[in-house]
Kinemage of the C-alpha trace (Angstrom):
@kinemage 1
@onewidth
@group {chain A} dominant
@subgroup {mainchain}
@vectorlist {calphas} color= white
{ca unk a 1} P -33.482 -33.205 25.843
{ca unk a 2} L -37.067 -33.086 24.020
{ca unk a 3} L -38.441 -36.293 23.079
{ca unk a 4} L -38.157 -35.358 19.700
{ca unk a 5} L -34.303 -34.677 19.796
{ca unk a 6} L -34.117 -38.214 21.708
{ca unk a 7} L -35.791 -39.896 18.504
{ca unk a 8} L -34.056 -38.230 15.932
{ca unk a 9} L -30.984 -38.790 17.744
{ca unk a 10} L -31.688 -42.898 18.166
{ca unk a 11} L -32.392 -42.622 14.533
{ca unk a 12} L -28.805 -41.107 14.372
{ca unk a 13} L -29.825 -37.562 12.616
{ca unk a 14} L -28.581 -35.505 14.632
{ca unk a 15} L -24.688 -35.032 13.187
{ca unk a 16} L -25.995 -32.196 10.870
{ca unk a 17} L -27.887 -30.482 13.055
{ca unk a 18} L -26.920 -27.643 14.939
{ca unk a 19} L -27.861 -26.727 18.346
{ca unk a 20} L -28.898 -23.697 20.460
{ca unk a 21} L -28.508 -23.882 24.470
{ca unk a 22} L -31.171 -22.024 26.728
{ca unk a 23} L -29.683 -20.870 30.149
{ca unk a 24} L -33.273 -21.294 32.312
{ca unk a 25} L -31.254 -19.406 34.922
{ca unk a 26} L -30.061 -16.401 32.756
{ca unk a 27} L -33.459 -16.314 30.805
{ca unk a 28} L -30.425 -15.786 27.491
{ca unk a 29} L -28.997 -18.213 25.281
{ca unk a 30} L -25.464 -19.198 25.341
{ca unk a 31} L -23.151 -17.390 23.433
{ca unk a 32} L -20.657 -18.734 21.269
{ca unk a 33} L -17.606 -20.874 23.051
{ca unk a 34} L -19.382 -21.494 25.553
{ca unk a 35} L -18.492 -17.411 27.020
{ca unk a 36} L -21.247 -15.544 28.071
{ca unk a 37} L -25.431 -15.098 27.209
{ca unk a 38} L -27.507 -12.937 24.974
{ca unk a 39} L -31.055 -12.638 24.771
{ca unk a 40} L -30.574 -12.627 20.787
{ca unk a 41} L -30.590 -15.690 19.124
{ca unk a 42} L -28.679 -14.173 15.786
{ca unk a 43} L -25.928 -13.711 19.213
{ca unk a 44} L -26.089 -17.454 20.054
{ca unk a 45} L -23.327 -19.578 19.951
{ca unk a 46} L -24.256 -22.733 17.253
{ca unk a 47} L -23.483 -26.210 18.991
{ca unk a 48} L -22.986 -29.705 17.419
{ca unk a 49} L -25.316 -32.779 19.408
{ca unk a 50} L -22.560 -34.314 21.167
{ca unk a 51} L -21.683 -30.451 22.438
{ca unk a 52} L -25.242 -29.701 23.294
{ca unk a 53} L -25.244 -33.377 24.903
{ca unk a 54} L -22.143 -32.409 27.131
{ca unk a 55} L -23.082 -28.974 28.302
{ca unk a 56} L -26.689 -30.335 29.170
{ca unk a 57} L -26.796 -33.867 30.091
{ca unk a 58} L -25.753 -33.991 33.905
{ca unk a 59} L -26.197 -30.243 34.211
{ca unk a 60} L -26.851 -29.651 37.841
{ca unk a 61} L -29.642 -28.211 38.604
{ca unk a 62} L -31.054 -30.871 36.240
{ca unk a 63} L -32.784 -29.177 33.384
{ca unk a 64} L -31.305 -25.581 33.747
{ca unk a 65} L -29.714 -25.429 30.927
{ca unk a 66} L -31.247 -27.095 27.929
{ca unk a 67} L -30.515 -27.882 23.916
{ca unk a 68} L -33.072 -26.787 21.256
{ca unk a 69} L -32.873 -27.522 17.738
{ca unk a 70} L -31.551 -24.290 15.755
{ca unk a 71} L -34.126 -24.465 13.592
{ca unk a 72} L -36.629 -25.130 16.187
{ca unk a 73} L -35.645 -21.441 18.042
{ca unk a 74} L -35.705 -20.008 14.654
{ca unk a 75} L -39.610 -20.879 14.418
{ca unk a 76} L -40.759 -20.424 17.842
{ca unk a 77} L -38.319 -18.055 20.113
{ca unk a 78} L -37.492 -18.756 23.545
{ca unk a 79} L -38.533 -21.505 25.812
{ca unk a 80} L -41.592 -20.962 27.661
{ca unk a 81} L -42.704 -22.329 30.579
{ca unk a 82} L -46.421 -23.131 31.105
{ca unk a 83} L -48.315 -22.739 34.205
């Protein structure tokens, strides 16, 4: 979880938003019920906080599969890493 999902959700705004998960491993987003990945985000399945919060938190490998705000992938894409 980004520090700025961990804020917003402390400040409890997060039951409106909807959520996109990132499969690190697949290099896709998950689709919708949880079934399958696409690379296209128009593809990806929408998820509520507490659903992001229970595919993600306790994920092993920690961190493979994370939650980013919808409108967050709408802006920027994909998750990057930076070397």
């Amino acid at each position: 979880m980004t520090a700025s999902i961990a804020i917003a959700a402390l400040e409890g705004r997060m039951g409106e938003q909807l959520f996109v998960i990132w499969s690190w491993e697949h290099q896709a987003w998950w689709g919708p019920s949880h079934s399958g990945y696409t690379e296209q985000l128009a593809q990806a399945g929408r998820y509520t906080f507490d659903e992001a919060a229970d595919i993600t938190v306790g994920h092993i490998p920690a961190g493979e599969e994370i939650a980013v705000l919808l409108a967050e992938a709408e802006q920027r894409g994909k998750p990057r890493t930076y070397a």
